[in-house]
Every structure is written in C-alpha cells, then in structure tokens.
Backbone as numpy.savetxt, mean C-alpha at the origin, in Angstrom:
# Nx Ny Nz CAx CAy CAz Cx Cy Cz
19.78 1.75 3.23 19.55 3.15 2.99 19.25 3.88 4.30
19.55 4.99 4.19 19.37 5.92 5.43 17.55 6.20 5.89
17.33 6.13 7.49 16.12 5.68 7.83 15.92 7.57 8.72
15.46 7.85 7.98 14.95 9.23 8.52 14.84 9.13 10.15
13.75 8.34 10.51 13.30 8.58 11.83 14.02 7.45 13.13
14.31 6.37 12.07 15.46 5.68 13.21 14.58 4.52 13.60
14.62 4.47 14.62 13.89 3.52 15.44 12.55 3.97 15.94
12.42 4.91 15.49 11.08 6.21 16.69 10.02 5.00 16.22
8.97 5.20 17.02 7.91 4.50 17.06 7.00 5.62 16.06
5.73 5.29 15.12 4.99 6.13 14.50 3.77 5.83 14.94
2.81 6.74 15.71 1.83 6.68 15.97 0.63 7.56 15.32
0.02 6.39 14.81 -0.95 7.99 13.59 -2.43 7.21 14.25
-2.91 8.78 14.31 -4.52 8.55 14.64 -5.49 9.76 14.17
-6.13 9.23 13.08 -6.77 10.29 11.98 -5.87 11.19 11.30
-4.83 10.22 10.80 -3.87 10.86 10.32 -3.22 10.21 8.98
-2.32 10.91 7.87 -1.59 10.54 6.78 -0.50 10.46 7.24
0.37 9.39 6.33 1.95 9.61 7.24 2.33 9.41 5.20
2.72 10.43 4.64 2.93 10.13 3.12 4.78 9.85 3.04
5.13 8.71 2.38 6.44 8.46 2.37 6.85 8.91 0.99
8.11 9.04 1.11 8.98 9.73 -0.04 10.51 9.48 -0.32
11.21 9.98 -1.09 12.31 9.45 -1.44 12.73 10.60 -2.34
14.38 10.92 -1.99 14.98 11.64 -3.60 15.33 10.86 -4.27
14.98 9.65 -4.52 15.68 8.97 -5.31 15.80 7.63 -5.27
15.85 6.72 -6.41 16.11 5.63 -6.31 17.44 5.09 -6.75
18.23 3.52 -6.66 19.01 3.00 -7.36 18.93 2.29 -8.42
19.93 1.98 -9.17 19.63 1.99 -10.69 18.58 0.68 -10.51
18.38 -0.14 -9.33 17.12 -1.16 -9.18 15.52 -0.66 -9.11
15.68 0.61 -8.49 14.55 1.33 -8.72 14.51 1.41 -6.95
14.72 1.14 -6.21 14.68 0.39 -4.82 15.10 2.30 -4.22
13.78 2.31 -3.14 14.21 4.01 -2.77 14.63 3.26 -1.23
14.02 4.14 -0.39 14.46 4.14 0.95 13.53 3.00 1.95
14.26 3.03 3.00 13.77 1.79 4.09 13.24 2.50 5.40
11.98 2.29 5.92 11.62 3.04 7.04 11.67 2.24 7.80
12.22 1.65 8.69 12.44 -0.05 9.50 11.88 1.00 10.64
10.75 1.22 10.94 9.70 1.69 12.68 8.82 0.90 12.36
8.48 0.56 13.98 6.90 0.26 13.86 5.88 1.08 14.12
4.43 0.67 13.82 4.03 1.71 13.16 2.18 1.16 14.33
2.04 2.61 15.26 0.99 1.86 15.57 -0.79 3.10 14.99
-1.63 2.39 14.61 -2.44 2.92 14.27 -3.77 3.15 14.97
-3.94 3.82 15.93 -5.12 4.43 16.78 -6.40 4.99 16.30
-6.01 5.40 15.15 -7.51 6.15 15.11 -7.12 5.47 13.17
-8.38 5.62 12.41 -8.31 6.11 10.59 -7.25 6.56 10.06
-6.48 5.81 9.53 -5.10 6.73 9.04 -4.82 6.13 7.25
-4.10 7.02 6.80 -3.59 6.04 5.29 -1.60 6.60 5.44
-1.39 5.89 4.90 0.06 5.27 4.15 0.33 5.21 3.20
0.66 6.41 2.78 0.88 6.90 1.40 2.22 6.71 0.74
2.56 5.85 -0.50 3.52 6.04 -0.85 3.75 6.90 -2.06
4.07 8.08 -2.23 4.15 8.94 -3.51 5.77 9.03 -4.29
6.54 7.75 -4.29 7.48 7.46 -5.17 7.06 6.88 -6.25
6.67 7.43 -7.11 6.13 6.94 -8.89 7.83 6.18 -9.30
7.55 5.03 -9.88 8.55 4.51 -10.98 9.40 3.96 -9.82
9.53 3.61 -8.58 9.94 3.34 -7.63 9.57 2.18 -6.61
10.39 1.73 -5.58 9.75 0.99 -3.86 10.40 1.63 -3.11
9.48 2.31 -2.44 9.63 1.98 -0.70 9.35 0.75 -0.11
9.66 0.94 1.30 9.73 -0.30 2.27 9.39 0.59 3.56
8.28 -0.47 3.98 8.26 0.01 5.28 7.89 -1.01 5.99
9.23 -0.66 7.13 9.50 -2.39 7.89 11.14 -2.55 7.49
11.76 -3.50 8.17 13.22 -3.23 7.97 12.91 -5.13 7.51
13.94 -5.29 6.44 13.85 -6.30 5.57 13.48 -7.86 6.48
14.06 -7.89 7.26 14.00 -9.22 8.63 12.03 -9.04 8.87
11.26 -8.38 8.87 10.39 -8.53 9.57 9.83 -8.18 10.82
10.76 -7.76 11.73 11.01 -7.76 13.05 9.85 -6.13 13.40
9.45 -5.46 12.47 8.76 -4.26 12.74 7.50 -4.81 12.48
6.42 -4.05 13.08 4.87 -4.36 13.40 4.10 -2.88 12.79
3.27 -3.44 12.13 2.08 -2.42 12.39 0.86 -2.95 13.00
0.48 -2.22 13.90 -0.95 -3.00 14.76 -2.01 -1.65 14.40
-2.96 -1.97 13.90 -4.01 -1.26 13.65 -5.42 -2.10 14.75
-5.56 -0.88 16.08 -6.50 -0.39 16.70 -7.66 -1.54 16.49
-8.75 -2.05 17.19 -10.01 -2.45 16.81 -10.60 -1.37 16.31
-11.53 -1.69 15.24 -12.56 -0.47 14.70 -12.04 0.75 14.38
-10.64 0.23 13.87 -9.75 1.35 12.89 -9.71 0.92 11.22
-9.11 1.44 10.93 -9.12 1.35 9.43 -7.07 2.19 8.85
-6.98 1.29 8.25 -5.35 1.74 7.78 -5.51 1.54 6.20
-5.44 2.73 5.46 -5.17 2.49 4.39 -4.14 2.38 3.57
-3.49 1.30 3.15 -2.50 1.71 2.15 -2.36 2.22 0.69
-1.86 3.39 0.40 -1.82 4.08 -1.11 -0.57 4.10 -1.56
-0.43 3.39 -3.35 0.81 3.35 -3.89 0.15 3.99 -5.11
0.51 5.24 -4.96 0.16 5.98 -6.08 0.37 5.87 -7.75
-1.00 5.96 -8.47 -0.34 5.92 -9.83 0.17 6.91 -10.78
0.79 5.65 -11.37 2.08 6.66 -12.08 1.34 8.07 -13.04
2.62 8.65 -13.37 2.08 10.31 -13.85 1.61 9.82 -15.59
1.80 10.99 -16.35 1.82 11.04 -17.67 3.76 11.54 -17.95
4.20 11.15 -18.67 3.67 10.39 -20.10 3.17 8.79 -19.37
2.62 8.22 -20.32 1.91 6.65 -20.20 2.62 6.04 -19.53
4.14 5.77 -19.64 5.15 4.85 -19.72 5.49 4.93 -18.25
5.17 6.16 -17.56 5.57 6.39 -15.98 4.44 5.66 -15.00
5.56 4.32 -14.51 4.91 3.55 -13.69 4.62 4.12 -12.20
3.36 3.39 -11.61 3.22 3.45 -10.72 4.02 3.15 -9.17
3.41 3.94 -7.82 4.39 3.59 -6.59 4.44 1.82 -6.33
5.43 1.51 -5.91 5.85 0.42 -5.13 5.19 0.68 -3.82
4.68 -0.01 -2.55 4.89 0.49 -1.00 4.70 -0.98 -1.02
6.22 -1.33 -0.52 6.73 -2.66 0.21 6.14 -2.32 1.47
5.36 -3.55 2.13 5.54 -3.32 3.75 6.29 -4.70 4.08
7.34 -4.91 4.45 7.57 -6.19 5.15 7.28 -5.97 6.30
6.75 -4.91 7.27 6.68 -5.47 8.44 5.33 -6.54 9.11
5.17 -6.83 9.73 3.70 -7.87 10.13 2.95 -6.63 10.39
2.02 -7.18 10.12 -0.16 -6.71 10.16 -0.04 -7.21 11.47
-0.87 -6.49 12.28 -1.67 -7.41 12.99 -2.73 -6.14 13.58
-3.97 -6.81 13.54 -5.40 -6.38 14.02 -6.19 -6.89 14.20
-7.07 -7.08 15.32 -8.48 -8.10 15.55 -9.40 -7.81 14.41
-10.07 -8.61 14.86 -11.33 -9.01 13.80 -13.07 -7.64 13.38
-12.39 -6.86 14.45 -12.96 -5.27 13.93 -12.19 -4.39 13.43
-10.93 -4.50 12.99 -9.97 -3.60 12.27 -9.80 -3.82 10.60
-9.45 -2.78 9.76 -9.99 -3.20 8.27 -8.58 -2.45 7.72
-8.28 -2.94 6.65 -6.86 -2.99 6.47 -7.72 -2.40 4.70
-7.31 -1.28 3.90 -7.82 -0.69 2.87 -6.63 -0.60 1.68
-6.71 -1.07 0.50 -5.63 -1.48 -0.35 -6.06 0.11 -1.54
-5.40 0.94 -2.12 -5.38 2.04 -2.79 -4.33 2.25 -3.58
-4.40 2.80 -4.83 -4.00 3.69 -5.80 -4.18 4.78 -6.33
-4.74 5.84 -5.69 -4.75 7.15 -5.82 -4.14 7.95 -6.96
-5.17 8.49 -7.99 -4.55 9.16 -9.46 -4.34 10.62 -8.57
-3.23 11.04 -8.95 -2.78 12.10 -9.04 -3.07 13.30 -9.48
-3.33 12.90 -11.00 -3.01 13.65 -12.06 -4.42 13.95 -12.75
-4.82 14.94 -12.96 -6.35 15.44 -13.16 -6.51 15.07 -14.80
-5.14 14.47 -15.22 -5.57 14.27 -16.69 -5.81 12.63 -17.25
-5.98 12.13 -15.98 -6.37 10.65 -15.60 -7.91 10.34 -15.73
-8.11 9.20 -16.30 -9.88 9.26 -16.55 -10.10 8.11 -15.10
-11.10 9.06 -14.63 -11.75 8.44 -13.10 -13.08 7.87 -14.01
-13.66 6.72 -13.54 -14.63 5.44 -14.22 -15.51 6.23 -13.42
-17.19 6.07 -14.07 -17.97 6.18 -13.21 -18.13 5.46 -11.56
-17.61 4.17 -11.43 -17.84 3.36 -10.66 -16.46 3.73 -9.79
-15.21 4.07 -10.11 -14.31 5.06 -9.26 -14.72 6.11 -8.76
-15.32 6.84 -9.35 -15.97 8.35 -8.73 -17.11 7.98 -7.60
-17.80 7.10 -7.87 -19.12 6.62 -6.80 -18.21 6.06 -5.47
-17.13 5.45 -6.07 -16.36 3.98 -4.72 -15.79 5.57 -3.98
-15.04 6.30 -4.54 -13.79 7.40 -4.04 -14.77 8.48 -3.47
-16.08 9.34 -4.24 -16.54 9.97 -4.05 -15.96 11.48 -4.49
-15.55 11.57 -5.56 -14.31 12.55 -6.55 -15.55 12.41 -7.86
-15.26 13.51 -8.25 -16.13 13.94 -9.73 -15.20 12.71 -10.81
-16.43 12.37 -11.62 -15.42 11.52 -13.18 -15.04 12.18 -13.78
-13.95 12.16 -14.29 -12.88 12.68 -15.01 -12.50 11.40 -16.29
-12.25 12.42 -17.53 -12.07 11.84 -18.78 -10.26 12.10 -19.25
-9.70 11.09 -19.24 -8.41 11.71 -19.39 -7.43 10.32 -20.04
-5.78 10.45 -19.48 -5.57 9.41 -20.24 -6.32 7.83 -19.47
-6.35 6.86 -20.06 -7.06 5.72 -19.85 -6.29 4.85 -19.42
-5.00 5.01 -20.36 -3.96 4.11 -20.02 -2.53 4.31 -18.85
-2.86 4.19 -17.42 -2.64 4.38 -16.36 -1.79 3.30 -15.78
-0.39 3.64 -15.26 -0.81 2.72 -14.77 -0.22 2.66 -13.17
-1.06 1.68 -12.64 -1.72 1.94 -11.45 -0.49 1.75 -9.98
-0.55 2.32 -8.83 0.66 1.47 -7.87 0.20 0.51 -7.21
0.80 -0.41 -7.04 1.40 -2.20 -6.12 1.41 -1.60 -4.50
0.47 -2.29 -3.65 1.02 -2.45 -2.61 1.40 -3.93 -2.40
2.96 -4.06 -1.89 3.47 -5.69 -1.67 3.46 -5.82 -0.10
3.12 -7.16 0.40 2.97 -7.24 1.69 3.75 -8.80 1.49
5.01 -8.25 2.48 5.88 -9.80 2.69 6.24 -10.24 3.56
5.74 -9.49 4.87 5.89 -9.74 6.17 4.94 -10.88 6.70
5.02 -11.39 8.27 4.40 -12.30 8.63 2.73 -11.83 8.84
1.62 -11.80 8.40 0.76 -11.19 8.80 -0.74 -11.77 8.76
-0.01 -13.33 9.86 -0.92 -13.89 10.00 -1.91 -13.41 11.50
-1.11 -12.53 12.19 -1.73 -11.59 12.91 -2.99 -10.83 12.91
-3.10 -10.53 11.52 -4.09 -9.89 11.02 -5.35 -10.23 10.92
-6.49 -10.56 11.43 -8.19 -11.27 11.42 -8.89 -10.36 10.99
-8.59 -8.76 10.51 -9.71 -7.99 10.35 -10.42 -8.11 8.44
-10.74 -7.20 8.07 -11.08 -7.13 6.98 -10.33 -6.59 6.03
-10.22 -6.56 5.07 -9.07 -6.54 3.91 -10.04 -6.20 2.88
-10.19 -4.62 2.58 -10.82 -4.14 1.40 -10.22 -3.89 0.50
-10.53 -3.28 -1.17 -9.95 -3.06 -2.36 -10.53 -2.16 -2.92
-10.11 -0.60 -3.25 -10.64 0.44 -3.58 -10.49 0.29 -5.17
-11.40 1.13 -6.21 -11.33 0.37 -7.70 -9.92 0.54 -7.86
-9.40 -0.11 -9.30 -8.29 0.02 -9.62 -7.03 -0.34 -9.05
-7.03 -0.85 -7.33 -5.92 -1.06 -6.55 -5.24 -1.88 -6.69
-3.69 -2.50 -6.83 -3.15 -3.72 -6.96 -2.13 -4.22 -5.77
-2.56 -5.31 -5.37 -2.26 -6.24 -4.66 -0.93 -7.16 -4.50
-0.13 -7.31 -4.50 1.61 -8.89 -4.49 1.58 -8.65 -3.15
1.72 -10.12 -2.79 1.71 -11.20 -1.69 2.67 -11.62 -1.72
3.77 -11.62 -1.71 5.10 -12.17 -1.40 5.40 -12.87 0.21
5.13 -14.06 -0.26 5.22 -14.96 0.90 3.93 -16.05 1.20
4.20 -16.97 2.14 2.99 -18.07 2.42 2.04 -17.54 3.52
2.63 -16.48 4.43 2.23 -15.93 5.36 1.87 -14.60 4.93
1.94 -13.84 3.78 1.18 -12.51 3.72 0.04 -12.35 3.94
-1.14 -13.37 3.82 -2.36 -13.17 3.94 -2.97 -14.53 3.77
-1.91 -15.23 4.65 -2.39 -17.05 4.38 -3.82 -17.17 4.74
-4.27 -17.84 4.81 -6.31 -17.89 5.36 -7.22 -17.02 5.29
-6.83 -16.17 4.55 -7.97 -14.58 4.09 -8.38 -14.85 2.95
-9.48 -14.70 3.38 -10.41 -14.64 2.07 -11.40 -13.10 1.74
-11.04 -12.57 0.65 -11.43 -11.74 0.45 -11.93 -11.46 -1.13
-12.12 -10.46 -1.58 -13.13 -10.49 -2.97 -12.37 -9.79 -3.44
-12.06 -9.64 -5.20 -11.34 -8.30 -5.65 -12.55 -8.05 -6.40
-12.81 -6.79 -7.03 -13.63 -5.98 -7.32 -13.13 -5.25 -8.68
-13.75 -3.76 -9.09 -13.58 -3.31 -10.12 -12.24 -2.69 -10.44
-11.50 -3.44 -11.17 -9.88 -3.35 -11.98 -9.11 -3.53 -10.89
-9.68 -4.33 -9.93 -8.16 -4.51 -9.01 -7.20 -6.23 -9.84
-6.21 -5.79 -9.06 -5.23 -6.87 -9.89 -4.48 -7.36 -8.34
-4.21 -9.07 -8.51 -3.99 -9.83 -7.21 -2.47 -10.05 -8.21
-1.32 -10.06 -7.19 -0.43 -10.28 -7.68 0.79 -11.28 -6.85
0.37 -12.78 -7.10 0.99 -13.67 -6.40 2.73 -14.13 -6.45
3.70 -13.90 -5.47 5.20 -13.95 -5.78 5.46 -14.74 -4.85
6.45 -16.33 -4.63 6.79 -16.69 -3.70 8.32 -17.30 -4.40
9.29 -17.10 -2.99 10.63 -17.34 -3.52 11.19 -18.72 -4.40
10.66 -19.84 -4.94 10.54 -20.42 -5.72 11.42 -21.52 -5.42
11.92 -21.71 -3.76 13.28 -22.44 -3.57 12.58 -23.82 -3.09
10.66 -23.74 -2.92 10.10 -24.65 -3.00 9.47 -24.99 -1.12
C-alpha cells in the first residue's frame, strides 16, 4: 500500500503522530507506514482505523522505533464505535522497540465515543469523568511482531488495553503485570 511519508524519518517529542486510512481491503488490512520512528520527548501513536490494521514498520522488520531514556511512547488502538458490532483499531507495529531501562513503552485503547461507559477505576487510571453508556465495547489490539528484544524499559497497561505478541521475540524476557480488563493476546506462526 501507498506510504504517505516514504522513507522520512518521524521524530516526535511531546507529541501525537495519529495514523489513518480511507480504507481498508476486503482483509480489513489498511495502510503501511514502513519509517522509523524516533521518540525524544512523551509522545502517543494513535491508531484511529476502527474495524481495521494499520502497520507501522514495513513488513521485513528492518524499521526501528527507539524511545529516548526517561521517555514514555504510548501506543493507542482505538475502540470501536457504536453500533456494538463495530470492532476496535488494529496498530500492527512490526518495526523493533528499542529503549534502555528508563524508557516506558504505554499499551492503550482510548473510547471515543461519549456513549461508552468509563469504570470507576478507568476514570481514576485516565483521569476523564465516569461515564455510563454502552458496556459492551469493544476494545483496540495493539500487535507487536517485530524484533524487540531491544527494548529493557517498562511496559505499562492502561485499563481495558489489549495486547498480541506475534512472535518469540516481541517481548521475549519481559515480565510485566496485566491489570484491570486488559487482555494478553498470544500468536506464533505455528510452523514450530
């Protein structure tokens, strides 16, 4: 698929970089951002294709995101709208993680839609008023299938966020905690 920015390098520091798409194929599969991606200051990575994947990272691996010491990169795969049935974002990253052991890597699903019920314990984690709405949500996937044994920092989970690991190397030797309604979602190519 056609790559907006090409090869350009993306440098975000206290910044959003929100990805998008007109469209998917009848696989659901939207567009490919194959840059690497370097992160200097607090930034998030937004994917706002509902019912969809992006990719960011070109399928080989060969693209990097390096997040800063004593930065923070969040990734957001937004959840899906109303009616019920409208699933949440995809945000593929195949490219490699890598950050020292003061850099924190933040996993998100961000409701949209004000007619979404925010949990007490979402409103306290997010810091957003609770909201009573539909219940049955459902939430976006961030997939990480790149090499990203690079990565030593910390690996948080905002409520509700969901997680696929695709690969032996997505997050081989991390140990981390899931928390309130997050979902771990384990995929490996099965050829053994």
């Amino acid at each position: 698929s056609f790559n907006p920015i090409g090869q350009a390098v993306i440098r975000l520091d206290r910044s959003e970089l929100i990805l998008d798409s007109k469209g998917t194929d009848a696989a659901g599969i939207g567009a490919v951002f194959a840059s690497n991606v370097e992160v200097t200051g607090n930034a998030v990575i937004q994917s706002i294709l509902n019912n969809g994947t992006l990719t960011l990272g070109a399928p080989n691996g060969f693209n990097t995101i390096s997040i800063a010491n004593g930065t923070t990169l969040v990734l957001d795969a937004i959840a899906g709208g109303l009616p019920v049935s409208n699933p949440g974002a995809t945000l593929n990253v195949s490219s490699q993680i890598v950050g020292g052991a003061s850099s924190t890597l933040t996993i998100r699903s961000t409701l949209k839609n004000a007619g979404f019920t925010v949990t007490a314990a979402e409103a306290d984690a997010l810091g957003i008023a609770q909201r009573i709405g539909n219940a049955n949500v459902s939430r976006g996937i961030v997939a990480l299938s790149g090499n990203n044994s690079g990565f030593t920092g910390t690996l948080n989970f905002e409520p509700g966020a969901g997680l696929r690991l695709e690969g032996v190397n997505s997050l081989n030797g991390r140990t981390f905690a899931l928390n309130s309604a997050n979902n771990l979602f384990l995929l490996e190519d099965g050829d053994g």
